[in-house]
C-alpha positions in Angstrom: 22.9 134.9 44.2 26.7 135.4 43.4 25.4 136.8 40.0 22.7 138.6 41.4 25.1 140.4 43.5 27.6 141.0 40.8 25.0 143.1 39.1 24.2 145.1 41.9 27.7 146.4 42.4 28.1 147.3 38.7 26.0 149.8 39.7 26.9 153.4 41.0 26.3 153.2 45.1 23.7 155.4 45.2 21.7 152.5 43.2 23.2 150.1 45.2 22.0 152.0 48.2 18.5 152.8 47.1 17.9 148.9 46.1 18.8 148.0 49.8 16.4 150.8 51.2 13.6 149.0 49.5 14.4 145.7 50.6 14.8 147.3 54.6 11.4 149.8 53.7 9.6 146.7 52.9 10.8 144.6 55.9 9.7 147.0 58.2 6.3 147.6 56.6 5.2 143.5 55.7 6.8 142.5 59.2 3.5 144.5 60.9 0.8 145.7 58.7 -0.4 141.6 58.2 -1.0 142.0 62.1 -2.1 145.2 62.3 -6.2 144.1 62.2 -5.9 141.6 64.9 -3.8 143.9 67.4 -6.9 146.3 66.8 -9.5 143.7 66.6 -8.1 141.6 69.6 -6.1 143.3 71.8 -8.0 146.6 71.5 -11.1 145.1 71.4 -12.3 147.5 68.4 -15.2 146.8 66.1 -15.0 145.8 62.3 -15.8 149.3 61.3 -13.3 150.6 63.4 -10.5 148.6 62.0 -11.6 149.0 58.3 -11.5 153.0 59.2 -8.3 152.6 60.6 -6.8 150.4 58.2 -8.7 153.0 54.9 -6.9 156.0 56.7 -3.9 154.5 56.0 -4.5 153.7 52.3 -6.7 156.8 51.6 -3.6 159.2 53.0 -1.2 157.4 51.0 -2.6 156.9 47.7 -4.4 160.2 48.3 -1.1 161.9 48.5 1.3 160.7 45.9 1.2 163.3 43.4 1.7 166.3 46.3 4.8 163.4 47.0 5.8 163.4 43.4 5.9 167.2 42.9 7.4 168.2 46.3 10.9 165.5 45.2 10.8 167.2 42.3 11.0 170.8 43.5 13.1 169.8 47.0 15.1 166.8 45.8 14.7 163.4 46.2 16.8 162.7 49.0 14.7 164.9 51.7 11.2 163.5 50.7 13.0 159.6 51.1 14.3 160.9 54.1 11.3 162.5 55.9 9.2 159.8 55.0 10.9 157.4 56.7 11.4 159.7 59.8 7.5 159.9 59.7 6.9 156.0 59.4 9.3 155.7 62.5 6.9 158.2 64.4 3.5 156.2 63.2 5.1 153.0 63.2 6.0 152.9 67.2 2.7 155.0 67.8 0.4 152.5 66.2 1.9 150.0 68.9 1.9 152.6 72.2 -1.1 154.1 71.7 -4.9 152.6 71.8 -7.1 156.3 71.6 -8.8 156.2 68.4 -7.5 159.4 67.6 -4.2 158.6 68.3 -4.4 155.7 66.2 -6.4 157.1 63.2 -3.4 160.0 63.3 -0.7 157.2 63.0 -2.4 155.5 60.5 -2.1 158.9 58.4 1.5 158.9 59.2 2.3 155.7 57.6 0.0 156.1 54.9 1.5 159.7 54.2 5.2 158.4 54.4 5.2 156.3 51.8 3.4 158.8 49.4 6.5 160.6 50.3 9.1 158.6 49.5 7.9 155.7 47.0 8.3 158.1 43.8 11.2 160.0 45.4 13.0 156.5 45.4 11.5 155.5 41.8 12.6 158.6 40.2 15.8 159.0 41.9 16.6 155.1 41.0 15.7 156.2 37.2 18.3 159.4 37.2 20.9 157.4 38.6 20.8 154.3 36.4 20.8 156.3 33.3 20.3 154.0 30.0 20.9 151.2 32.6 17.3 151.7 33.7 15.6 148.8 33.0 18.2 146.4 34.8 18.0 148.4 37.6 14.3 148.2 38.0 14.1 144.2 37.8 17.2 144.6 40.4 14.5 146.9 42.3 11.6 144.7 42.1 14.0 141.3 43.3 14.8 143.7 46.4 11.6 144.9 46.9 9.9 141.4 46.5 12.6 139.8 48.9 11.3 142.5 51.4 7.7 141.6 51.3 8.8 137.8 51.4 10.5 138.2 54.8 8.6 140.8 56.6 5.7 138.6 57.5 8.2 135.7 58.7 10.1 138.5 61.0 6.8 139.8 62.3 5.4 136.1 63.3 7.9 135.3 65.7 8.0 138.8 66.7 4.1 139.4 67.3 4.3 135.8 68.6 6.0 137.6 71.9 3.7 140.9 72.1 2.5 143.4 68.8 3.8 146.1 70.7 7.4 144.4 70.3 6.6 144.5 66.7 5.9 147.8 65.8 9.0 149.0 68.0 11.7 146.7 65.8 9.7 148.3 62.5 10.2 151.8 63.8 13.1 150.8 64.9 14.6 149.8 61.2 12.5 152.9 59.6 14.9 155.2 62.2 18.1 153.1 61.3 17.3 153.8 57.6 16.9 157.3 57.9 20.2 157.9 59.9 21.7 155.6 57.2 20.1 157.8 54.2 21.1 161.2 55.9 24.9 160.1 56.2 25.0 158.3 53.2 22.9 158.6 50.1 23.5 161.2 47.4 21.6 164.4 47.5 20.0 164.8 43.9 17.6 166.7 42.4 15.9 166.5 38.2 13.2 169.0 38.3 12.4 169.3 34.8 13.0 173.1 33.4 15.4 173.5 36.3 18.0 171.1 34.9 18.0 172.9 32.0 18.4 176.4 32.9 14.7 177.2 32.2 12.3 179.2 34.6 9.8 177.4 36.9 6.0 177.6 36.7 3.5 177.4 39.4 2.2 173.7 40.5 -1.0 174.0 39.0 1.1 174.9 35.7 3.0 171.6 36.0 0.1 169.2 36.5 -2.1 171.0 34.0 1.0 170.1 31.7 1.0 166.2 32.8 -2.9 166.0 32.6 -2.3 167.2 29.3 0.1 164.5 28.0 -2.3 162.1 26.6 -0.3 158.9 26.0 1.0 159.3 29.6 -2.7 159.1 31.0 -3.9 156.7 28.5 -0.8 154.2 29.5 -1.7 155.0 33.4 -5.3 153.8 32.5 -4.3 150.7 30.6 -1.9 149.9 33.3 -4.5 150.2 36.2 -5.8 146.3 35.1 -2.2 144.8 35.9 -2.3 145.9 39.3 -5.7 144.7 40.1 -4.9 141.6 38.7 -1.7 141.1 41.3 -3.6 142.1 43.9 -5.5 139.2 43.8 -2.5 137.5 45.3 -3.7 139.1 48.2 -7.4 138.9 47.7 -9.5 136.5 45.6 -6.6 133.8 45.6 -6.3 133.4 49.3 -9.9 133.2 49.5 -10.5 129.9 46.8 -7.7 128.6 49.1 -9.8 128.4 52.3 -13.3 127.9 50.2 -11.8 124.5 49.1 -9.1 124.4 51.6 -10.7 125.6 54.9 -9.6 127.6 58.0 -7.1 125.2 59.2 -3.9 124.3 59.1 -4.3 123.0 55.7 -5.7 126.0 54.3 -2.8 128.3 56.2 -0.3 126.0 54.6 -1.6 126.1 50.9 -2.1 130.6 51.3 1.8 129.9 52.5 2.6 128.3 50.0 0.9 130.6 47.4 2.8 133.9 49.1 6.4 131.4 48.8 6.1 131.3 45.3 5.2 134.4 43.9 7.7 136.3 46.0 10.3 133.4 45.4 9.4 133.1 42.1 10.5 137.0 41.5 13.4 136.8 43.4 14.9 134.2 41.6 13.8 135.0 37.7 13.4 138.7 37.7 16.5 139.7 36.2 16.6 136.7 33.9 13.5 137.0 32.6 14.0 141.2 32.2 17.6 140.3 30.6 15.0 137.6 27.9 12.6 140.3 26.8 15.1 143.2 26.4 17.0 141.1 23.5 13.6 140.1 21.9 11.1 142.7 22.6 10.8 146.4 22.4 9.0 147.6 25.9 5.8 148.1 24.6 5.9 144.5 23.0 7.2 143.1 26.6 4.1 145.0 28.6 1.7 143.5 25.8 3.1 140.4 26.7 3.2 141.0 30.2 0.0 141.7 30.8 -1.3 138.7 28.6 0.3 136.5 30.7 -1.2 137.5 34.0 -4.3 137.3 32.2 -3.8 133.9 31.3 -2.7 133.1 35.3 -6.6 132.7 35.7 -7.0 129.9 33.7 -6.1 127.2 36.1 -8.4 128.4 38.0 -11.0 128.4 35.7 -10.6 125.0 34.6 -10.3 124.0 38.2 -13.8 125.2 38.3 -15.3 122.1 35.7 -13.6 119.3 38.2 -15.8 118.1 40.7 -14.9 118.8 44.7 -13.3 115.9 46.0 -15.3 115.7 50.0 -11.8 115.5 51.9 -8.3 114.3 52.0 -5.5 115.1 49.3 -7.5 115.4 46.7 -9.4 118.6 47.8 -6.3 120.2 49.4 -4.7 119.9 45.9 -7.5 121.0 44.4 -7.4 124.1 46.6 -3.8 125.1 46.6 -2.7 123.6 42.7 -4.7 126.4 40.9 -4.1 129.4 42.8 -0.5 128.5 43.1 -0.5 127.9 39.7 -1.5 131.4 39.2 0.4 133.5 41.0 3.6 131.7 39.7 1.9 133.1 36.3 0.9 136.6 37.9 4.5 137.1 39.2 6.0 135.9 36.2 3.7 138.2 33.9 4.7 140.8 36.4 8.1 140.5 35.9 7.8 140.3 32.5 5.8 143.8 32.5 7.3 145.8 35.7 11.1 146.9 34.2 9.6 148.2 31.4 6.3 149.4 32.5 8.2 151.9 35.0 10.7 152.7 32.2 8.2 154.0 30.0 7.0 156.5 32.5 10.2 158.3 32.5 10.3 158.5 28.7 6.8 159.4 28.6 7.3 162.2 30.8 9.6 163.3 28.7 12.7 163.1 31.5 10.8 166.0 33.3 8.8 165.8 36.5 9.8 162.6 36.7 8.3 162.3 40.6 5.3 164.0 39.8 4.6 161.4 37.1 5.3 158.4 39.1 3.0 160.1 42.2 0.3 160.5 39.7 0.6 157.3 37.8 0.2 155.8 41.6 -2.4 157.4 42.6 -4.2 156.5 39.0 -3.6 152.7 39.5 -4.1 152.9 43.4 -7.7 154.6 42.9 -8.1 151.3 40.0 -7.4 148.8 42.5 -10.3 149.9 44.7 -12.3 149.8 42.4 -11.1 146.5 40.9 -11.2 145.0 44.5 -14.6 146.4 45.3 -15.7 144.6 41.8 -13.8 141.4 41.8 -15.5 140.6 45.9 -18.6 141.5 43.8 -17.7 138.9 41.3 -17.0 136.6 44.0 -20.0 137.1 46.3 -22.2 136.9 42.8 -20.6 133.5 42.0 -21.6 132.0 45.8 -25.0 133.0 44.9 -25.4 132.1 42.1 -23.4 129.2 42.1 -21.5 130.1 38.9 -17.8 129.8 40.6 -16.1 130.1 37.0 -17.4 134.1 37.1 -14.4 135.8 38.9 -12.1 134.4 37.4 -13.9 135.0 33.3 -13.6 138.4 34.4 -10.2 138.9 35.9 -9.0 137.1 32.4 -11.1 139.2 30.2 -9.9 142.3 31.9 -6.5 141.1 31.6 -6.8 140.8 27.8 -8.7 144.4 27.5 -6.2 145.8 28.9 -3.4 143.7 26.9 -5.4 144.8 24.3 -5.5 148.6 24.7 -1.1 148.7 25.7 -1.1 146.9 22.1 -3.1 150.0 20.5 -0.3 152.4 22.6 2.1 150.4 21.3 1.5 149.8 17.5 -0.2 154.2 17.1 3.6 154.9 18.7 2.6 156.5 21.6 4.7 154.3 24.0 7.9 154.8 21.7 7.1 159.2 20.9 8.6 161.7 23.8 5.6 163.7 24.3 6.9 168.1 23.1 8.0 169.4 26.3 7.5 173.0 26.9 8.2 175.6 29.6 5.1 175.7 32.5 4.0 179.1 32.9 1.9 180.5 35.5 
């Protein structure tokens, strides 16, 4: 931790500043969105439907809007979009626990949604101006933070929902208003807009993402990126649910999900910046997202060879035979992640050439947000097929296999150049 710490302060303190934002951003967000469907469900008394359109708002709005996020940091600065998006989260945040209209809720659910599209590039391009050549550090700094955030949230928000939900979503909004007094007295203001910085004219919107949809390795790296993020995901989806089909609902199974969600957050916290320190001395970044994204292929393996052991009825044996594979696997996803992450958001900013840096990042996440829909809505596929059928190896043959693909096509980037080449930046015009 000493170590940890020693890094952080050889940073500038705007770096500093934005690392701890993330950390208190994700606090705020993990300790009441886990809770969030059984407020609604429960003490609202909604239907299913209800909550999943509540829940979708809130996702549709924010991956939705990152690249209007994107381009309005770049042409407004960085420091107003982080800013209003967390004075909007404090609005939705202590809405979604005062009001129970569906309209009212739907709206706050936007809110939140739409904050984050706000500020998540804002912070990653800001982070990637500041830290300079120091930019890869700095992101496996970021992801410890950010990871230590998601890791605590859900702790904070069980002994807080355990008193009322209400309480909840008042101490998030609470820390979301904190933040943004904290950000208007204290961070930087800064602003990289591309032509701007260097005394060139500006173009019209349209003009600037005509230019990005036009940079060809930058979309083909977003589209062989989209795979790694369905495959964390299932940290939250397709692991958890082999836990409680082997595990059950009880206290068993909540231990062994615990115990999966322990070690991939504590795993990251306390490797990240070795392993990104590791793969820097050995690896150019495209070899080290090749690599990354083999390995978090290869974190369904356990699984799959879990699949060939026959089902113990009870006891010991069939709770380590729920939790010992999907454990195993996320310890593998979140080292492949940190393996991958550093230099996966480095190479966005040399791929945008150092221009629009924002409005890369908001389209790059609304590329891989749109891809883990659609990865989710195939992988429960894969699941429900494999119940069926009784074929319980199939989800996780396909996660690997999709893991490898898209291994396969960041090696292709990598060895035609077209990780490594700045794509020719030219004026926009209208």
């Amino acid at each position: 931790m000493k170590g940890l710490l020693t890094q952080v302060r050889s940073y500038e303190r705007s770096v500093q500043l934005l690392m701890v934002n993330q950390f208190t951003i994700n606090l705020g967000f993990y300790m009441l969105m886990p809770y969030l469907a059984a407020h609604l469900s429960g003490t609202l008394g909604l239907s299913g439907w209800v909550v999943g359109l509540v829940l979708g708002v809130r996702n549709f709005s924010q991956q939705g809007m990152f690249l209007v996020g994107g381009t309005l940091a770049d042409r407004l600065g960085y420091k107003p979009m982080i800013v209003a998006g967390c004075v909007l989260r404090t609005v939705g945040f202590a809405a979604l626990g005062l009001v129970d209209s569906l309209a009212a809720l739907l709206a706050a659910s936007a809110a939140t949604g739409l904050a984050g599209a706000l500020f998540n590039p804002a912070v990653r391009a800001y982070l990637a101006v500041d830290a300079g050549e120091r930019r890869v550090e700095a992101f496996a700094l970021f992801n410890v933070f950010y990871q230590a955030g998601i890791l605590l949230g859900p702790l904070v928000g069980m002994v807080l929902t355990g008193v009322d939900f209400r309480v909840t979503c008042l101490v998030a909004a609470g820390i979301f208003a904190l933040l943004s007094i904290v950000q208007i007295r204290a961070l930087p203001a800064r602003r990289k807009d591309g032509e701007q910085e260097r005394g060139g004219t500006r173009g019209s919107v349209l003009a600037e993402w005509r230019g990005i949809l036009a940079n060809r390795p930058f979309l083909l790296f977003s589209a062989a990126m989209i795979g790694s993020y369905v495959l964390t995901f299932q940290v939250y989806l397709s692991l958890p649910l082999e836990v409680r089909r082997l595990g059950g609902d009880g206290e068993s199974g909540t231990a062994a999900v615990a115990v999966l969600f322990a070690v991939s957050g504590l795993g990251t916290i306390l490797g990240q910046t070795r392993v990104t320190a590791w793969c820097k001395a050995r690896y150019e970044p495209g070899q080290a997202l090749v690599r990354g994204l083999a390995v978090m292929a290869l974190a369904f393996v356990p699984l799959l060879l879990a699949t060939a052991v026959p089902v113990p009825g009870a006891g010991a044996g069939r709770w380590l035979l729920a939790a010992l594979p999907p454990t195993l696997a996320a310890l593998l996803l979140a080292v492949g992640t940190m393996i991958a992450y550093p230099f996966e958001m480095d190479t966005i900013v040399r791929l945008s050439g150092d221009r629009l840096v924002a409005t890369h990042y908001g389209l790059y996440n609304t590329v891989c947000g749109i891809g883990i829909t659609l990865g989710n809505l195939l992988t429960g596929a894969a699941l429900d097929a494999a119940r069926s059928a009784g074929m319980p190896a199939l989800p996780w043959i396909s996660l690997t296999a999709l893991g490898l693909a898209c291994a396969a096509a960041l090696y292709g980037l990598h060895t035609t150049g077209r990780l490594r080449a700045l794509p020719e930046q030219r004026p926009a015009t209208v």
